[in-house]
C-alpha positions in Angstrom: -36.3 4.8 4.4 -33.0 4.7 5.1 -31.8 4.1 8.7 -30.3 7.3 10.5 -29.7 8.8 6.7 -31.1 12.5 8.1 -27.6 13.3 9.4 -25.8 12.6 5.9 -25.3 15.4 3.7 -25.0 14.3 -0.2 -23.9 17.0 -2.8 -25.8 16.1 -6.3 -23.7 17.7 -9.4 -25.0 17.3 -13.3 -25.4 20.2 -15.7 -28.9 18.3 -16.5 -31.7 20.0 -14.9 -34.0 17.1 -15.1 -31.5 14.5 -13.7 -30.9 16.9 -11.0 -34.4 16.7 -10.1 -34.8 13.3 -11.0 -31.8 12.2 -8.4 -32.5 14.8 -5.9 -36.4 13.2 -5.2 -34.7 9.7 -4.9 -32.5 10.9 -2.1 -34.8 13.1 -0.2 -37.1 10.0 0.0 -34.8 8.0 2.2 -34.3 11.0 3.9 -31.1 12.8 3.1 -30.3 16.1 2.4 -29.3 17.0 -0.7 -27.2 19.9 -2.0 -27.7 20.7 -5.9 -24.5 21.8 -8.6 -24.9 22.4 -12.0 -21.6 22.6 -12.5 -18.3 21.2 -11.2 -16.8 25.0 -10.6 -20.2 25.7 -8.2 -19.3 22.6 -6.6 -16.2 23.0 -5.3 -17.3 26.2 -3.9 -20.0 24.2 -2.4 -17.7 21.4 -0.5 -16.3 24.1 1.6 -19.2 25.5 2.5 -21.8 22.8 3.2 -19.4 19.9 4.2 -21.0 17.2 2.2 -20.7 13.3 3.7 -20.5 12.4 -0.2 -21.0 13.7 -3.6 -22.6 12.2 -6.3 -21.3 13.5 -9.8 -21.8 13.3 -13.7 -18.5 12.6 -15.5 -18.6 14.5 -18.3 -19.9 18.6 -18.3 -19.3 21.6 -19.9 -16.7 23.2 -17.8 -14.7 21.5 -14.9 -15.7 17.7 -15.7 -16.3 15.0 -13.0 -12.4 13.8 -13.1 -10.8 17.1 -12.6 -14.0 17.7 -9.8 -12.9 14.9 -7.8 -9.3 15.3 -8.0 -9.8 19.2 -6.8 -11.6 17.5 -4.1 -9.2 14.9 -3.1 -6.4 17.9 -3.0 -8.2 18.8 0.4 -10.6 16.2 0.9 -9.0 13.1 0.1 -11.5 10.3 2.0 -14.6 12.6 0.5 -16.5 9.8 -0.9 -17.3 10.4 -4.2 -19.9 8.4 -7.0 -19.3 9.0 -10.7 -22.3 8.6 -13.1 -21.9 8.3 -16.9 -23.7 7.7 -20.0 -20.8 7.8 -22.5 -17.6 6.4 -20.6 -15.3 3.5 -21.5 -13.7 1.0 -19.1 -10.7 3.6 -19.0 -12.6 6.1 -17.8 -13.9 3.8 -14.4 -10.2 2.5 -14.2 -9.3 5.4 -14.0 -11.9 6.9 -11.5 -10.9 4.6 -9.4 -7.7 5.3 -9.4 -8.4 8.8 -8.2 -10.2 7.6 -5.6 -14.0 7.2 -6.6 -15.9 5.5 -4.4 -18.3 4.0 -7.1 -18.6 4.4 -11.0 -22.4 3.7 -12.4 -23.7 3.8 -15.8 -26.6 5.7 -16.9 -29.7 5.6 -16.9 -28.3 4.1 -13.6 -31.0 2.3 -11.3 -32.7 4.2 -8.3 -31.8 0.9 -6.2 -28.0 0.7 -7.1 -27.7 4.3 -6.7 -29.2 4.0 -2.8 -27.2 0.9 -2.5 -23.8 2.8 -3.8 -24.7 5.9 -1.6 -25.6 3.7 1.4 -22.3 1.8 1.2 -20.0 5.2 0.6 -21.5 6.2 3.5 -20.9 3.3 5.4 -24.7 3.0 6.5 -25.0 -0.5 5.8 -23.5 -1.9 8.8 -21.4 -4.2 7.4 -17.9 -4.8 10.0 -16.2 -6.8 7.3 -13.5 -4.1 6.7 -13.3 -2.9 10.4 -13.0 -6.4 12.2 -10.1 -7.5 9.1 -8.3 -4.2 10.3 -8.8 -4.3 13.9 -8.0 -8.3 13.7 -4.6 -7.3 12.0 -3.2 -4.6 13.9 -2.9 -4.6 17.2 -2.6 -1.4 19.3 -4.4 0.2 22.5 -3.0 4.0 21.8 -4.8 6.7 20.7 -2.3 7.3 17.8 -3.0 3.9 16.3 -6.1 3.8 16.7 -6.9 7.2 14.7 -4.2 5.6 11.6 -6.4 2.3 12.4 -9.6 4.6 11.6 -7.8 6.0 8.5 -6.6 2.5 6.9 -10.3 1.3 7.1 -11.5 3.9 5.2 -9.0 4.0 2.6 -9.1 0.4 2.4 -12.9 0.9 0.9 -11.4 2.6 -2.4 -8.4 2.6 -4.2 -6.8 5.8 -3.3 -3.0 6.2 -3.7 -1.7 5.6 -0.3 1.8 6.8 1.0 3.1 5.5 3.9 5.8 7.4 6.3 7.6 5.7 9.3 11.1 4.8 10.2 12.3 1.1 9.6 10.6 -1.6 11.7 7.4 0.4 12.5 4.9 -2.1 10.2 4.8 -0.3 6.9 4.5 -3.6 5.1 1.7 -4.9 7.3 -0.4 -1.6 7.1 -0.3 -1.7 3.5 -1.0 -5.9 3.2 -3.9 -4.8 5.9 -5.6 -2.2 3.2 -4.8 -5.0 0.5 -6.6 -7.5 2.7 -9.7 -5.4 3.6 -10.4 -4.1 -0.1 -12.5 -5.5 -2.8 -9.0 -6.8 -4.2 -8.1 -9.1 -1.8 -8.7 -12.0 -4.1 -5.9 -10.6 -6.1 -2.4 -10.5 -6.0 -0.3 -8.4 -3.4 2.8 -8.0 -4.7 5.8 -6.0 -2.7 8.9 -4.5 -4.6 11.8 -3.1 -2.4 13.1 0.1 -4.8 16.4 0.2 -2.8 17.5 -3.3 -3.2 17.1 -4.0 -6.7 20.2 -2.7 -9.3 19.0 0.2 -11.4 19.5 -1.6 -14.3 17.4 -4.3 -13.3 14.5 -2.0 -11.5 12.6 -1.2 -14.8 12.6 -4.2 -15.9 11.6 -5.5 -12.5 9.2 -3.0 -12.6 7.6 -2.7 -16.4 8.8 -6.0 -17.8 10.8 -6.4 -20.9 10.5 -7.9 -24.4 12.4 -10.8 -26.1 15.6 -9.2 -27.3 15.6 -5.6 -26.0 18.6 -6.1 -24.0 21.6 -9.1 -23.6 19.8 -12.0 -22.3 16.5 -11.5 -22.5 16.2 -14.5 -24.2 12.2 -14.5 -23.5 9.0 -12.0 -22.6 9.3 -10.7 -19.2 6.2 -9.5 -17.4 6.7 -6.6 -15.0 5.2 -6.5 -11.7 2.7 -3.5 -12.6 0.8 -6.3 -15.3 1.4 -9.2 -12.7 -0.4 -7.3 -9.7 -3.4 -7.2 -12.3 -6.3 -6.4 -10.3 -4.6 -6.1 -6.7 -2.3 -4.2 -5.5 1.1 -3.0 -5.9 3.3 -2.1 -3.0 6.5 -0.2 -3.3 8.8 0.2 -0.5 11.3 2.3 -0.2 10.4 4.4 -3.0 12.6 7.1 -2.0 15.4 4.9 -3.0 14.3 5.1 -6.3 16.4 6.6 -9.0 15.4 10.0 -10.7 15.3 8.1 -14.3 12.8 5.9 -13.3 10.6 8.4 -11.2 10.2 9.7 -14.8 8.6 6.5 -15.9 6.8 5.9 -13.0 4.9 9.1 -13.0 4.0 8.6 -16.7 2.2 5.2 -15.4 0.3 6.5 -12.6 -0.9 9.4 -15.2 -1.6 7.2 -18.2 -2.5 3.9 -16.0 -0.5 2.1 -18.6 3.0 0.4 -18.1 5.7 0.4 -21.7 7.8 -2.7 -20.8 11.3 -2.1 -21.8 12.2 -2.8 -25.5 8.4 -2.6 -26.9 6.2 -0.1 -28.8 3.3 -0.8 -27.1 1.9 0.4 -23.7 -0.6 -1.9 -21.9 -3.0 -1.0 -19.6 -3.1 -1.6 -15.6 -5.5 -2.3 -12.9 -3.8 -1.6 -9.7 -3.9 -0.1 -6.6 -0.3 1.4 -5.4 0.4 1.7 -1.9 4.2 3.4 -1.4 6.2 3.5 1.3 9.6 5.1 2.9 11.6 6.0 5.9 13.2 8.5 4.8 11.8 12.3 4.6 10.4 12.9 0.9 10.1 16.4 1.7 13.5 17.3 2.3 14.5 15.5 -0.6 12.7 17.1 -3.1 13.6 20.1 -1.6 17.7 18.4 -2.3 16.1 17.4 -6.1 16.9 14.1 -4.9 13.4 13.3 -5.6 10.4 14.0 -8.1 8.2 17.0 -6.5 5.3 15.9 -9.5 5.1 12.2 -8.2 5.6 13.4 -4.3 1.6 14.9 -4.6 1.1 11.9 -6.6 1.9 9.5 -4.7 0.7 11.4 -1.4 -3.0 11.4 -1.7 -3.5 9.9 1.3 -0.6 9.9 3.8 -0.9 7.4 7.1 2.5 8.0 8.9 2.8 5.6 11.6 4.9 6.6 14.8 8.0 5.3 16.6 7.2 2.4 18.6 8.9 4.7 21.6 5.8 7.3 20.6 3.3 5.2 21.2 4.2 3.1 24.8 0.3 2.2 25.3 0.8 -0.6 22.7 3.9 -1.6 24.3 2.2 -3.9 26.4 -0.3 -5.2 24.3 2.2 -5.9 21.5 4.2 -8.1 23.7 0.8 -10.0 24.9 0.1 -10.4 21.2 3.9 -12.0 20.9 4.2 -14.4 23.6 0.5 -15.5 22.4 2.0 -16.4 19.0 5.3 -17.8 20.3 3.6 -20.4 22.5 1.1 -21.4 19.7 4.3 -21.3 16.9 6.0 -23.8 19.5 3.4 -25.5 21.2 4.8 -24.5 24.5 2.9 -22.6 27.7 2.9 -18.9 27.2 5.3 -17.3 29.1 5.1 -14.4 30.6 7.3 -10.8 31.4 7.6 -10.2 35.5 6.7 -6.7 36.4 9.8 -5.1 36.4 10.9 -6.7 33.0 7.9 -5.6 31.1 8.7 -2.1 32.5 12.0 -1.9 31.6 10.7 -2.9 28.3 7.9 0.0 28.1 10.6 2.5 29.3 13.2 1.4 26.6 14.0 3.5 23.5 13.4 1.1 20.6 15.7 2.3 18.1 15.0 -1.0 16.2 10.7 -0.2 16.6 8.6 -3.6 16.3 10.8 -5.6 14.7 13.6 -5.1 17.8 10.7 -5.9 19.7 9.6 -9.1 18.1 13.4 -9.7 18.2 14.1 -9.2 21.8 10.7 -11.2 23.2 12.0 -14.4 20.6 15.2 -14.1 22.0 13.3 -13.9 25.5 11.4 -16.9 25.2 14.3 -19.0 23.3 16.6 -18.4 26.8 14.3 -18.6 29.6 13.8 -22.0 31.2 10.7 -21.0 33.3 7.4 -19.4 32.9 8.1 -16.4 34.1 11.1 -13.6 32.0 12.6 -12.0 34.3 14.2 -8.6 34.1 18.0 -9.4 33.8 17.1 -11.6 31.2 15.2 -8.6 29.2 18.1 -6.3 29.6 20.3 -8.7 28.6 18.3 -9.0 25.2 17.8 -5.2 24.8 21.7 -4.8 24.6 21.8 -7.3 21.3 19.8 -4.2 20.0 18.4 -6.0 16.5 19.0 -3.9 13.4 22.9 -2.5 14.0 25.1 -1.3 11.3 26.0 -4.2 8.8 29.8 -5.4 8.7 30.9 -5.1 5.1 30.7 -9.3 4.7 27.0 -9.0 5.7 25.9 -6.5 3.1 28.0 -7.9 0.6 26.2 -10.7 1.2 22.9 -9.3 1.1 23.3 -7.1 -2.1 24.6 -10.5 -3.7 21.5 -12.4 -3.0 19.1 -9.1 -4.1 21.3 -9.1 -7.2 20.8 -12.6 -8.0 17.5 -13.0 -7.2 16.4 -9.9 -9.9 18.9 -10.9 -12.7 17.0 -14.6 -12.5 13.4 -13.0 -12.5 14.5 -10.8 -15.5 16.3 -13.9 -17.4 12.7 -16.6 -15.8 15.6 -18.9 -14.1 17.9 -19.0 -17.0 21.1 -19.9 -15.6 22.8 -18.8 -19.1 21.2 -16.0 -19.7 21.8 -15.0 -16.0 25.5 -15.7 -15.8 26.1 -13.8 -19.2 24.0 -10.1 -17.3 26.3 -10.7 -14.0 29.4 -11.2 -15.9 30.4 -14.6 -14.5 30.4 -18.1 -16.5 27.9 -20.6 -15.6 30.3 -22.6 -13.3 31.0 -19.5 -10.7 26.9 -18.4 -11.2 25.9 -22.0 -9.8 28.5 -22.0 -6.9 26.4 -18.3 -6.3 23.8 -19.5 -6.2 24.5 -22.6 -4.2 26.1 -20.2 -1.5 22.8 -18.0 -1.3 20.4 -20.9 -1.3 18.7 -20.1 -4.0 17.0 -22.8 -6.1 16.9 -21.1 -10.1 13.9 -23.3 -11.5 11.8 -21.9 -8.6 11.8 -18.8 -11.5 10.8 -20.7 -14.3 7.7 -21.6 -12.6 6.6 -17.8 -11.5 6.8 -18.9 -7.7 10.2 -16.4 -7.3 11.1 -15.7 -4.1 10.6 -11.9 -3.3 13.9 -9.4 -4.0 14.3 -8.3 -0.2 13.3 -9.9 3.0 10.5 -7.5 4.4 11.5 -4.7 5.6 8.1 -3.4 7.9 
């Protein structure tokens, strides 16, 4: 008997009677209750009205099958645990389940034990703190605003639901999304973070999908896109509202047909990857402007997790700075040092333009300066008005689209100096004194250990 299972509700849909029954007498012995469909259309008329903890579904029906079931009740339900059954599907079929969001995807006849089991764990019954402590390890926070987006990242972190996260630059984006990587059953395999604002266009696709040998001047070789290198983990695109209307196209198509077409080829390959998007600025308005795709907004957006200014939530404040002086003494194997009263409130009552990374800045520069143990205020306000993040000067983001520039045209060419300088219109001569101005090493490309396009930007 299952431990405290009387208080789960589980909705049962098949259009076979005696699999119904079958199923339903399994449940009810470990004590929960069970709701019965024989269809998917009764079903969704169901979720509304009984409020199931999960639902356990048959793939393919007459009517409404189980895919366009448990995308209808992701629309308004999206961390609805749901279990797919089959007796006819094909490894697209569970890739692509899981891509919606199932919580499990079993074979019939499926086993009475791995059918408790899957139910058990959906439900989160099992007691196992795996996910919760990774989570609760990662982010730290004390306010109640973080602590609900806390709740929501460990749930989502136990599927693959499309997540879409909101928040304005420096608020953690990045580290939410590596924190879902890190808690799923992918965090064996690769995270891999694009930034779609500072690659060229032209480049982006390729970036992106990959290219063949030949289908554009230099590609002198096969170029794997990130989608087929994040086999199996998880994709993370940031700033995806930067990305260009031609390639929202193609993107869409992907997260439809879960297959990329690398540039220049006739043949589509298939994917296993979780995507995790992110932006600061407001998607809404711009498809509203046509600036972006309204069909790959509601794609994209099946679960949103928008974290808050850092001046929204104060609470963690103090905590947050804790957490940094912690890590500064260990980085420098110094004595922590501490904020005096009146510093660390001028520091909870400031406005953070700049959010977490301003503050990371601002206790670094804190800790660099001070001679003694204890910060005191002058010295905080003294660091608050270097506020971390102003506009560029025209040198500095010259600077920093040449070194996103370089970086993609070498990934695309795999460290071809040649091949490079030919794309950027320079000969090899000026490419190498780039290069040699941006610190970047070209063979570091040949082995597949590139650096990343962008520094992080969450």
């Amino acid at each position: 008997m299952a431990e405290n299972s009387k208080q789960y509700k589980i909705l049962l849909v098949d259009d076979d009677a005696d699999i119904l029954a079958l199923i339903s007498t399994w449940l009810k012995n470990e004590d929960f209750t069970v709701i019965t469909s024989s269809s998917g259309e009764e079903a969704i008329a169901q979720v509304d009205i009984v409020q199931p903890d999960l639902v356990i579904t048959d793939l393919f029906m007459g009517g409404m099958d189980g895919m366009q079931l448990l995308s209808e009740i992701h629309q308004d339900n999206p961390l609805l645990p749901v279990i797919m059954l089959s007796g006819q599907a094909q490894i697209p079929d569970a890739v692509r389940a899981t891509h919606l969001g199932s919580a499990a995807f079993l074979t019939k006849p499926v086993k009475k034990e791995e059918l408790i089991e899957q139910a058990r764990k959906a439900l989160r019954i099992s007691g196992d703190n795996a996910v919760k402590e990774n989570v609760d390890r990662r982010i730290i926070y004390r306010s109640k605003e973080m602590a609900q987006l806390v709740e929501l990242a460990k749930l989502v972190a136990e599927n693959d639901v499309t997540v879409f996260i909101s928040g304005a630059t420096g608020t953690g984006k990045e580290v939410f999304a590596r924190v879902i990587h890190d808690a799923s059953r992918r965090k064996d395999h690769p995270f891999i973070a694009v930034n779609c604002g500072a690659i060229p266009e032209q480049l982006l696709e390729s970036e992106l999908f990959g290219h063949e040998k030949g289908a554009f001047t230099g590609a002198n070789t096969r170029h794997e896109g990130l989608f087929q290198a994040a086999s199996g983990g998880t994709i993370f695109l940031d700033e995806i509202g930067d990305m260009p209307l031609s390639l929202q196209v193609k993107l869409l198509r992907v997260l439809q047909d879960l297959q990329v077409r690398p540039v220049g080829s006739t043949k589509s390959y298939p994917i296993d990857v979780r995507i995790i998007s992110a932006t600061h600025r407001n998607l809404e308005e711009a498809v509203k402007k046509g600036e972006f795709r309204e069909d790959l907004y509601y794609r994209l957006k099946v679960v949103p997790i928008a974290i808050p200014d850092l001046a929204h939530r104060r609470d963690d404040i103090p905590v947050l700075i804790e957490h940094l002086l912690a890590e500064s003494a260990k980085r420098t194997g110094q004595k922590k040092k501490r904020f005096s009263p009146d510093a660390m409130d001028h520091l909870v009552a400031a406005s953070w333009p700049g959010n977490i990374r301003q503050l990371m800045n601002v206790v670094d520069l804190c800790v660099t300066l001070c001679k003694t143990s204890t910060i005191p205020a002058s010295l905080a306000k003294t660091a608050m008005q270097d506020k971390p993040g102003p506009m560029q000067t025209l040198k500095e983001a010259k600077q920093a689209f040449e070194r996103n520039y370089l970086i993609s045209v070498l990934r695309v060419t795999s460290g071809h100096v040649a091949n490079a300088a030919k794309i950027a219109g320079r000969n090899r001569t000026e490419f190498y004194k780039l290069l040699n101005q941006h610190n970047i090493d070209p063979t570091q490309f040949r082995t597949g250990k590139s650096p990343r396009a962008s520094d992080e930007d969450n």
